[in-house]
Each structure stands twice: as C-alpha cells, then as structure tokens.
C-alpha positions as CSV (number, residue, x, y, z in Angstrom):
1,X,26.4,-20.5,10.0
2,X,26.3,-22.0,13.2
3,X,25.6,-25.7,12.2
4,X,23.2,-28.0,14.1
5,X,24.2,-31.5,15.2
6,X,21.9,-34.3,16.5
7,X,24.2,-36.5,19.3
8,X,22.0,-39.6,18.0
9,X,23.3,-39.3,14.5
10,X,26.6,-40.0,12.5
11,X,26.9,-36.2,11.9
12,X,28.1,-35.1,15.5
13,X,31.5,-33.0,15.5
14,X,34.8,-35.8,15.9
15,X,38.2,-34.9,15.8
16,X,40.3,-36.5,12.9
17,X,42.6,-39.1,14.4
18,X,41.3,-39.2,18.0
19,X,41.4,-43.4,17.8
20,X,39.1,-44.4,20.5
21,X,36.9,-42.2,22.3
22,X,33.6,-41.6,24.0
23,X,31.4,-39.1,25.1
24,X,30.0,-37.3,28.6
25,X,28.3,-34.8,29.0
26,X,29.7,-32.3,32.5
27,X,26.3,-32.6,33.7
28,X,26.9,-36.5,34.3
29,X,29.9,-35.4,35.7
30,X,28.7,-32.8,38.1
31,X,28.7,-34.0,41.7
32,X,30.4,-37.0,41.0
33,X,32.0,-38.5,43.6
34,X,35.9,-38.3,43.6
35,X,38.0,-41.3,44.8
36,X,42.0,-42.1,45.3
37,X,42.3,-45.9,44.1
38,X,39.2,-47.4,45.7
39,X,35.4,-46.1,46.1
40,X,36.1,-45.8,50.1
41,X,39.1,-43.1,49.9
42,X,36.5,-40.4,48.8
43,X,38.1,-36.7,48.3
44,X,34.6,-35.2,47.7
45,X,32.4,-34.0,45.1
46,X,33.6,-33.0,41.6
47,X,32.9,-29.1,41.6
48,X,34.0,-27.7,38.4
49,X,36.2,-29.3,35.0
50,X,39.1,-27.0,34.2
51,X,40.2,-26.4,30.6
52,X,42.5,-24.5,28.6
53,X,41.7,-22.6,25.8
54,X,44.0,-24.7,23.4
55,X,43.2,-25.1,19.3
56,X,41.7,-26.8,18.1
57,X,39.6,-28.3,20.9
58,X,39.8,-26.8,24.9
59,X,41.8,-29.9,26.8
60,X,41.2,-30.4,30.6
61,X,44.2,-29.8,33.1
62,X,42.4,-30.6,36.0
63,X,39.4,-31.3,38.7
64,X,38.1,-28.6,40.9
65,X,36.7,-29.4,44.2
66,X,35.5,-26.7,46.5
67,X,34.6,-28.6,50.3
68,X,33.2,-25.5,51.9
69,X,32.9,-24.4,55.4
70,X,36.1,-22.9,54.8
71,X,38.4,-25.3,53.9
72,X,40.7,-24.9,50.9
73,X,39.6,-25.8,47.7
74,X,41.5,-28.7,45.3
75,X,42.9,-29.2,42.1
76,X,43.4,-32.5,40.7
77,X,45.4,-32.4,37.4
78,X,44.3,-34.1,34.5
79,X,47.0,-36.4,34.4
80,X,46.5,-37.9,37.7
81,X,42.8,-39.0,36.6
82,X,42.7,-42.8,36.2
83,X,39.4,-43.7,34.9
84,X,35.8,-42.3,35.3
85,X,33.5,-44.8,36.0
86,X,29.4,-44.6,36.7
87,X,29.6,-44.2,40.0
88,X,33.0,-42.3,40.6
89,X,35.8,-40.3,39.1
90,X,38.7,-42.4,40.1
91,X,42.5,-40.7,40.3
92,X,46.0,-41.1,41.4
93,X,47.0,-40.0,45.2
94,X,48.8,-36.3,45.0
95,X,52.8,-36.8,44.6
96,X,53.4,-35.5,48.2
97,X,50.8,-35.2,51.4
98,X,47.0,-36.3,51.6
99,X,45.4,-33.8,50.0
100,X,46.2,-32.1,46.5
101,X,46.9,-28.3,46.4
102,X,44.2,-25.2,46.1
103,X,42.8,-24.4,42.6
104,X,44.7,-20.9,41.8
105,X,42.8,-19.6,38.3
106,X,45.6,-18.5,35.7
107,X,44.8,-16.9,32.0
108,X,43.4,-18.9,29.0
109,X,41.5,-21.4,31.7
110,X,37.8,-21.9,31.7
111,X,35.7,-23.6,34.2
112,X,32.4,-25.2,32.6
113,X,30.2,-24.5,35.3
114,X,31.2,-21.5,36.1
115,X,32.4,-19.8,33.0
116,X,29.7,-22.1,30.6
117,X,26.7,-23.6,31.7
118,X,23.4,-21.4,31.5
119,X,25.4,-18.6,29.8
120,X,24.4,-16.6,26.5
121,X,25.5,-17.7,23.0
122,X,25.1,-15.7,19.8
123,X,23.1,-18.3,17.2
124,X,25.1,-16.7,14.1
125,X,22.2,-20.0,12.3
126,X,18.8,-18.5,13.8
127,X,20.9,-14.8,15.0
128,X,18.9,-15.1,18.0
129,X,20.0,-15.9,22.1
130,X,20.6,-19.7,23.2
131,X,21.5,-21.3,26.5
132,X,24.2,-23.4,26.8
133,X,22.4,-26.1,29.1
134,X,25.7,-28.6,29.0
135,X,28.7,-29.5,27.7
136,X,29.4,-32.4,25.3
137,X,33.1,-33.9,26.0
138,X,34.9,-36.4,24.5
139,X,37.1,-38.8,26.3
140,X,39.9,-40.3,24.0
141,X,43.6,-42.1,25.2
142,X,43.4,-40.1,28.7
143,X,42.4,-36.6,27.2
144,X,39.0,-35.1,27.7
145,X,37.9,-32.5,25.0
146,X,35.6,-29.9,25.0
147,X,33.7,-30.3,21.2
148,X,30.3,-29.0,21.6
149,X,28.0,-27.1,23.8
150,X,24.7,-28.1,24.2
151,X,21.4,-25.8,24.0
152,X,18.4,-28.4,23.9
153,X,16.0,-28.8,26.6
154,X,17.7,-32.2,26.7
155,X,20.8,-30.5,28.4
156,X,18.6,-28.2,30.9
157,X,16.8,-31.9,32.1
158,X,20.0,-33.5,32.5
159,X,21.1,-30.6,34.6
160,X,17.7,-31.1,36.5
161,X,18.9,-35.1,36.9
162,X,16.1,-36.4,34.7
163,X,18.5,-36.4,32.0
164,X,17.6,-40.0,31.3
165,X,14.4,-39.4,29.5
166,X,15.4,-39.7,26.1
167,X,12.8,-38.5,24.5
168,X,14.2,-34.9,23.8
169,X,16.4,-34.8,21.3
170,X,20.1,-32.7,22.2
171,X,20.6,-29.8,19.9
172,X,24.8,-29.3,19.5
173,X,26.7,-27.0,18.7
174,X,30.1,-27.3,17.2
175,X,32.9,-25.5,19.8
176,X,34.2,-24.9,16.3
177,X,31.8,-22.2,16.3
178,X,32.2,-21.0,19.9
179,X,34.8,-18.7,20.2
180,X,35.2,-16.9,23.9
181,X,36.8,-13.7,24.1
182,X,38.8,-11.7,26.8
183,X,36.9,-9.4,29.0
184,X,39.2,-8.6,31.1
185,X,38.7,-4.6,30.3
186,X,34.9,-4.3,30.7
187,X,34.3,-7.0,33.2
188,X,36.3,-7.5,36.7
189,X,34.5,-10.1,38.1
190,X,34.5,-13.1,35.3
191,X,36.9,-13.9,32.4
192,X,35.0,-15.6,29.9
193,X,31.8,-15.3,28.0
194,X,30.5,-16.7,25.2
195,X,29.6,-14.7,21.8
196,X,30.6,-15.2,18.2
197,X,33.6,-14.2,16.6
198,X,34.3,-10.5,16.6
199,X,34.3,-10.8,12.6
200,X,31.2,-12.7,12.7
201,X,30.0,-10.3,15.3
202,X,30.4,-7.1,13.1
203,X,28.8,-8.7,9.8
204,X,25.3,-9.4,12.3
205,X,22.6,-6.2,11.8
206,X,22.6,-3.7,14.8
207,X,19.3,-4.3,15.3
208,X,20.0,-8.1,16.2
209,X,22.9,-7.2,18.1
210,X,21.0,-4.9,20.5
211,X,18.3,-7.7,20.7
212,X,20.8,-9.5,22.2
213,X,21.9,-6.9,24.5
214,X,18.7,-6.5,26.0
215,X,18.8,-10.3,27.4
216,X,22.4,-10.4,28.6
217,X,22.6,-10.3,32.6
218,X,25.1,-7.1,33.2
219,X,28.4,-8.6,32.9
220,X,27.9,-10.3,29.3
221,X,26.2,-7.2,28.5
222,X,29.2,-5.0,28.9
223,X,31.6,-7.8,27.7
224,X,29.4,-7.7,24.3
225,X,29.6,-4.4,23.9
226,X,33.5,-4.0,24.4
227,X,34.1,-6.5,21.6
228,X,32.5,-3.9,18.9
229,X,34.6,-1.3,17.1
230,X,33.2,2.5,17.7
231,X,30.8,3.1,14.8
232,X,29.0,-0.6,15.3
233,X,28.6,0.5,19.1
234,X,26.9,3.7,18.4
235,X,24.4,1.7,16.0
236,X,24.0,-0.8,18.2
237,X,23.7,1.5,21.0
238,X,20.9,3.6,18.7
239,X,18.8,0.5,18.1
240,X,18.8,-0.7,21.3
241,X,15.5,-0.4,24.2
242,X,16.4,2.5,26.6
243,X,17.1,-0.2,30.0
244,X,19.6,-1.3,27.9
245,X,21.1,1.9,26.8
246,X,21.3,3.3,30.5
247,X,23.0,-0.1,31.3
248,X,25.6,0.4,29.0
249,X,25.8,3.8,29.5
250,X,26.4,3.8,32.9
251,X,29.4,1.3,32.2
252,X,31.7,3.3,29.6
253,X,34.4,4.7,30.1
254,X,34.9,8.5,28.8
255,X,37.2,7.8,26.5
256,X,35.4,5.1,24.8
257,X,32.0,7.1,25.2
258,X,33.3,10.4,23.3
259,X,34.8,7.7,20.4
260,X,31.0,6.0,20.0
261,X,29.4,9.9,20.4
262,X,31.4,10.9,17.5
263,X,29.6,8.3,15.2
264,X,26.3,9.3,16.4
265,X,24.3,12.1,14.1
266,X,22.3,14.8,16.4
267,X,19.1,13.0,16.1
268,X,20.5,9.7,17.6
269,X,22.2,11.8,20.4
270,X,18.8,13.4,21.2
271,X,17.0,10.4,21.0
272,X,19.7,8.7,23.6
273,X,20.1,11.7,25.7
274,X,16.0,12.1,26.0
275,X,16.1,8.5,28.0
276,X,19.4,9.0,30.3
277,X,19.3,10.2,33.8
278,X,20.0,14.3,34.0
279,X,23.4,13.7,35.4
280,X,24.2,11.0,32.8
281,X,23.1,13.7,30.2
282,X,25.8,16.7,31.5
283,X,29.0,14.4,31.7
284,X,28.4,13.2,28.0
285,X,27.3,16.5,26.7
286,X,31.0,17.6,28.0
287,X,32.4,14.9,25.6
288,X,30.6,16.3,22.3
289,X,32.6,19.0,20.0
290,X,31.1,22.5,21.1
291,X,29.3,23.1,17.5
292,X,27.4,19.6,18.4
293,X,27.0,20.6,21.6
294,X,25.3,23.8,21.2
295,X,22.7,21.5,18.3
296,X,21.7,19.1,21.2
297,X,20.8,21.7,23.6
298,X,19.1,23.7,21.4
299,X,17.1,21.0,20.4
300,X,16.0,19.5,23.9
301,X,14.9,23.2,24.6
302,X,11.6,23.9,24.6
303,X,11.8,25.8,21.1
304,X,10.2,23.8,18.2
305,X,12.6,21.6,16.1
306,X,13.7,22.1,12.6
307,X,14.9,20.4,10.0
308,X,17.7,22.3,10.2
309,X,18.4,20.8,13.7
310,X,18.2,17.3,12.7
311,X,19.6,16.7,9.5
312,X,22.6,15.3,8.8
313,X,26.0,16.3,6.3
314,X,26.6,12.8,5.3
315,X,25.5,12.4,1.4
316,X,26.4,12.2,-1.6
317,X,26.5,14.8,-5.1
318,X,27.5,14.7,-8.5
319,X,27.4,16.8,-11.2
320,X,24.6,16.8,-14.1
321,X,27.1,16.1,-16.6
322,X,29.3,12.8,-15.0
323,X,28.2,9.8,-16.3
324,X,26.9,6.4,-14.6
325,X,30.0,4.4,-15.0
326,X,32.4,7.9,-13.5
327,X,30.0,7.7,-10.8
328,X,30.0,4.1,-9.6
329,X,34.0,4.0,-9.6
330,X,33.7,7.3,-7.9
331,X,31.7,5.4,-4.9
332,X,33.7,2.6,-4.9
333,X,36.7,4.2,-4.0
334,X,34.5,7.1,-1.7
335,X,35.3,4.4,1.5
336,X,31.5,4.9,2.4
337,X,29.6,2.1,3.7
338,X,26.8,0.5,1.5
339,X,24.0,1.4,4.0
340,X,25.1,4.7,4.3
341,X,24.2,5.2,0.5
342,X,20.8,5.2,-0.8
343,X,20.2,8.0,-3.2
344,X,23.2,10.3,-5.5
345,X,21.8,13.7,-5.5
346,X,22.8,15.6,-8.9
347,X,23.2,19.3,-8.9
348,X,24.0,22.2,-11.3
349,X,27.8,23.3,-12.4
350,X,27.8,25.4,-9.0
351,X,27.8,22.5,-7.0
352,X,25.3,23.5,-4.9
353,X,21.7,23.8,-6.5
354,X,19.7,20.5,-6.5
355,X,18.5,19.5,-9.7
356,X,17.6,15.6,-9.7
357,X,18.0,12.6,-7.3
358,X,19.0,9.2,-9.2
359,X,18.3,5.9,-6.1
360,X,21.2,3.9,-6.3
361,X,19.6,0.6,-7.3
362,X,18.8,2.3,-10.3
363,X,22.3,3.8,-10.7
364,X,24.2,0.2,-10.6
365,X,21.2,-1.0,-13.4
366,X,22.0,1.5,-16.0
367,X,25.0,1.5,-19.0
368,X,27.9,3.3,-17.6
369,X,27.9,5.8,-20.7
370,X,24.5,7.8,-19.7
371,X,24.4,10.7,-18.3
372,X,23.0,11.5,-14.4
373,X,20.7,14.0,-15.9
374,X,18.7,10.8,-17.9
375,X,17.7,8.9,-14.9
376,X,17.5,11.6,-12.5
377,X,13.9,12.5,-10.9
378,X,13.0,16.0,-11.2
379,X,11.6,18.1,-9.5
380,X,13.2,16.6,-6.0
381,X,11.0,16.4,-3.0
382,X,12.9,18.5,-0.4
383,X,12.5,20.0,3.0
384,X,13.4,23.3,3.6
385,X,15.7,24.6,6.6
386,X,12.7,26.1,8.8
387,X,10.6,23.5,8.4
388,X,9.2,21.9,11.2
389,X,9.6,18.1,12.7
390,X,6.0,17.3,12.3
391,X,5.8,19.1,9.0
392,X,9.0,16.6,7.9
393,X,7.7,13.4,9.4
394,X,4.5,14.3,7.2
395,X,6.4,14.1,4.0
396,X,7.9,10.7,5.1
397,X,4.8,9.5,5.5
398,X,3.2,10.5,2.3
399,X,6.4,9.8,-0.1
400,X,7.2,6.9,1.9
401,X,11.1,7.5,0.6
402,X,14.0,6.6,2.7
403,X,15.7,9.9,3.0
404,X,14.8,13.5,2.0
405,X,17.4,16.5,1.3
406,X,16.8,19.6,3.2
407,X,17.2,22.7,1.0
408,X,17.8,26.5,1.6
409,X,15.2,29.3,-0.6
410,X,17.3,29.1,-3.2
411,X,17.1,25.2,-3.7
412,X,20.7,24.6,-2.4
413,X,21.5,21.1,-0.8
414,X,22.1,21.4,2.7
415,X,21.9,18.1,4.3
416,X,19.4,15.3,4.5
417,X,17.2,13.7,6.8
418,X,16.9,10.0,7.5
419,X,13.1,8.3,8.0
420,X,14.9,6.6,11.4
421,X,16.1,9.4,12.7
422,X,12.9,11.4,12.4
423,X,10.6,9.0,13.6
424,X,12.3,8.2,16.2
C-alpha cells in the first residue's frame, strides 16, 4: 500500500541519520532567481532541478537553466550551490569563464518539471490515477533529496503561486513507493514516467490497469503497457475501452503484438478486431496461427456464430473415481493460474463423456478422501456445438453460472465458454 503522509504531522517520510535538514517544495523553487555571490550577479531563472536516480533517495547534481532566444542552456552542479535563500538560489562562480556549461541529459537523470510534475502515478492505496502536483525535498548538510511527491490540491495551488493558503492540507507520498522505470523501448521522446513497481504492477486487476490506461496522455500510455509481461497485456488489453485499444494498438511492434495475440482466446480477438481500423485488422490477422486465423474470419463473416466458434480448450477434467485430496495436488502442480479455474469437470473412464461438474470452492471444502462422483452436480448444463450465440448468452442469463462446457450429441466435452467472453 501506498501510504499517506500529512507534511503538518510527525509521520512525514525522514531519512535515518540525515542530522539537520529542512524541507522545500520545487514549486518554491521554480523561477527562482539564481545568483553568483551577491543578489546583483543574477545568472537567470532556475528552470529545472536535476537528480539521479540513486537508492535510497534521488540526490541532485545540478541546476538547469534554459535563457531562451537561442542561447545555450546551463548547468550548475550541485556542489557549487551555496545556500538557498527566500529570495534567491545563491552559488559559486563556474571554475573557468563567466558562464557554466550546457545541460547535456545522461541515463539515470530526472528533471522534476519535466520528467515529474503533473505526470500520472499508479495509487497501488486507492488503485486509482493521481497527479503529482510537486515535489517535497529535503535539504540536509549541502544535499537536497527527493522524499516524496505530492498529489494534494495543496501542491497544484502552489504551482498556481497561491501556495500560501494553508488551508489545504498536502497529501504525500513516500518516493519509497515511487519507483520510475525505463522507457526507453516504447517511448523516444521522454525517459521517465512514473507507475508502480512492475511486481506491484502485475499483482493490480486488469480491469484497474486498463482504467489507468485510458487516462494516460500517449507516451505514459505506451510506457505502461511495455512494463507488462505478454499474458497481463492481452488482459489488460481485453478490458480496456476501444480508444484506448487502437492507441496501443497502433504502437506495437509485431513481434510483441503476435506474443500478446497468442494469449488472447478467439472471442477476445473478435471482440478487439471488431473496433480496429480494416488495415489494423489484416496485419494482425497475418500474426495469428492459420487454424486461429481461419476461426476469426469465419466468425466476423456474416454467417451466424456458434458455440463452437467461440469456446475455448482451456479447462480442466478428472475422472469419476480420483478423489478430492488427488485432485487438489493435481492443480497445484497443473501451473494454471487461480482465475483461470473455476469449475473441475468429471467425466466417465473414456475420458471424454461429461458426467458431473464439482465448483472449485466446493472442491477445496471437502475431506480429501471423497470421491468426485459425491459432490459432483448431475445432470450438467451444457451447450451443444451448433448452438447459437444468442441461444448461449440465454443460458448465461438464466443459470447465471460463470462458465458453461460445450458438448458434442454424444455428451462429450469439447471446450467451454466464458460469461465475459460471450457477452462481450
């Protein structure tokens, strides 16, 4: 969990054995004027804070200032800061000439404006989008620390310049929980965004994730997306509104495209293919196995759509005769994910012919000596092969089950059919 902290209470994030320090927000920093010894010998304006991307806490190398109308930009470094005072930031003269030399980015540096302020932050606490509206640094024995980001209405009225209205309360976030990632692969332009870790990233519900996705500008968007492994992708991809999926889309490359395809059941390909541009459609079609292929385009004909069509090979049987306990250490060590699993489907001595369905909550609830044939239900409602879409999404609606198997005449399993995939 992303924790909360209040900058007027005892609970805000310190360092262990900082000794003396204080705190500054960038946004009291921004535009402040920049001076060599005395207030007169102005530089200019304090454009940008540079950090590095050091552990625990980013430090600050250096001072950008940009001067416009073409002239070369500056970079001050840290160490040549002397003090920073209400009314200026005071430094050092450069070690040769009268001016210090042009900023030149290099890897592992951020700049707070440009890289932080009014970007998007995962909030693992509430899993919904924030604003980081400023920076919270803290100054201690001539280092200057990056140890929260701010995303209070506070921070967005000090960015305005009415900051001094105390009245709302700032709303902090640890940098402990802040982690930026390299985009370096998805996204030319910039080199840093903000997100949660990828571990914390892949443990958040697709769903969420593609909320998310549909409020990023383009270039967080794609940086996002990157970070997940193949199968997340395609279930983020699934869940997400269709802007968003031509967005993304329209930013993979093929390789990376045919890996999140292959995760995707026909139903889910249909259902994305049905909002992509034509041209979209034909280079991804090119990137499915034949067999899957031949399935979509069948479907998106104008011929009426089966179960057959739609349902997918991914469940589970076991015989009438295994016990409870053979079967749970069967699916512990099957490698399936939890969701994928919600009923065991029991079938005859052939291996084929559907007998019973036990749900898997009542599977883990029962003694491990019973057999599968005393808690299966029986008879099992089933869809057969011809059956039609409509005629399927009927059944979910009057069963109201999760899944149902699809059967040939001669009751054998075939596949099944998920209520999301149908309905959608």
């Amino acid at each position: 969990m992303a924790e909360r902290f209040n900058s007027k209470s005892r609970m805000v994030d310190i360092p262990r054995g900082i000794g003396n320090y204080r705190f500054i927000y960038f946004s009291d920093l921004s535009k402040k004027p920049v001076c060599k010894g005395k207030i007169k010998n102005r530089i200019g304006k304090l454009t940008d804070l540079v950090f590095t991307l050091s552990e625990p806490y980013p430090e600050a190398l250096g001072i950008y200032i940009e001067h416009g109308w073409g002239k070369p930009t500056e970079f001050i470094p840290w160490e040549k800061v002397v003090k920073i005072e209400d009314d200026a930031v005071f430094v050092h003269p450069p070690d040769s000439g009268d001016i210090f030399p042009p900023f030149v980015d290099q890897p592992g540096w951020i700049l707070l404006d440009k890289h932080l302020m009014g970007r998007t932050i995962l909030d693992i606490d509430g899993r919904r989008s924030e604003v980081v509206n400023d920076v919270h640094l803290l100054e201690t024995r001539g280092h200057l620390l990056l140890v929260h980001v701010d995303i209070s209405m506070g921070g967005f009225l000090r960015r305005l310049g009415i900051g001094k209205r105390r009245w709302v309360k700032d709303n902090l976030i640890s940098w402990k929980y802040v982690q930026p990632f390299s985009v370096e692969d998805a996204v030319i332009t910039d080199k840093v965004t903000l997100s949660v870790t990828r571990k914390q990233m892949l443990e958040l519900p697709s769903e969420d994730l593609a909320d998310v996705l549909e409020e990023l500008p383009g270039d967080e968007q794609q940086a996002l997306f990157s970070a997940l492994d193949s199968e997340k992708a395609a279930e983020t991809l699934v869940d997400a509104e269709p802007r968003a999926q031509r967005q993304i889309i329209a930013s993979l490359r093929a390789e990376r495209a045919r890996n999140i395809l292959s995760e995707m059941t026909v139903p889910q390909l249909i259902g994305l293919f049905s909002v992509l541009p034509h041209d979209d459609v034909e280079e991804l079609m090119v990137l499915l196995s034949p067999e899957q292929a031949d399935r979509v385009r069948d479907i998106m004909s104008e011929r009426e759509v089966t179960a057959g069509d739609i349902m997918s090979s991914d469940f589970m049987i076991v015989l009438k005769t295994e016990r409870v306990g053979d079967v749970l250490e069967k699916l512990r060590h099957s490698g399936r994910e939890p969701e994928s699993i919600s009923y065991i489907y029991v079938v005859n001595g052939d291996g084929k012919t559907l007998l019973g369905v036990v749900d898997l909550r009542e599977l883990v609830l029962t003694a491990d000596h019973v057999s599968m044939t005393d808690i299966m239900i029986s008879p099992v409602v089933a869809a057969e092969e011809n059956d039609l879409q409509e005629d399927v999404a009927e059944m979910f609606t009057k069963y109201h089950y999760r899944i149902i198997p699809v059967v040939d005449p001669q009751d054998r399993i075939l596949g099944i059919i998920n209520y999301n995939d149908i309905m959608k």
